[in-house]
Residue, then its C-alpha position, 0 to 999 in steps of 0.5 A: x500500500x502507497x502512502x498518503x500525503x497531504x493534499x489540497x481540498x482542490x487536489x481531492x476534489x480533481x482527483x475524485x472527479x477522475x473517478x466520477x464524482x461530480x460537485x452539486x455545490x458548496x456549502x460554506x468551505x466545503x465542496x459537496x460531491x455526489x455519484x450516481x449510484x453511491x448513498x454517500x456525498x463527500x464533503x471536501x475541505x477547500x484547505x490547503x492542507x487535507x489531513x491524512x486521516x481525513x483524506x483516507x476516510x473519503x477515499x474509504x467512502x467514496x469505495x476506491x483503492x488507495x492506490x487507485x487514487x494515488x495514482x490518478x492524483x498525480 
């Protein structure tokens, strides 16, 4: 397993796209994303930092391989 960094919210919200996550609005400093098919929305920090631990729970959410998005992240 690759390890995580830390990336920006506007890093995760590109990269959950590349997965088919679409954006249905911002609330506050918090971008909402949805998927067709998916019971869940992901709720992404506009930080300049996302810390670890958080990032990892939304790719657990969002059911994707940490791997899969390290390597669609670069």
């Amino acid at each position: 397993m690759a390890r995580l960094a830390n990336i920006s919210g506007k890093q995760a919200v590109k990269t959950f796209k590349k997965f088919g996550w679409n954006v249905v609005g911002q609330v506050g400093s918090h971008v909402v994303m949805t998927k067709s098919g998916m019971n869940v929305n992901l709720s992404v920090p506009q930080h300049k930092e996302i810390s670890i631990g958080l990032l990892r729970k939304l790719i657990k959410y969002a059911e994707i391989e940490v791997d899969e998005f390290l390597t669609k992240c670069k």
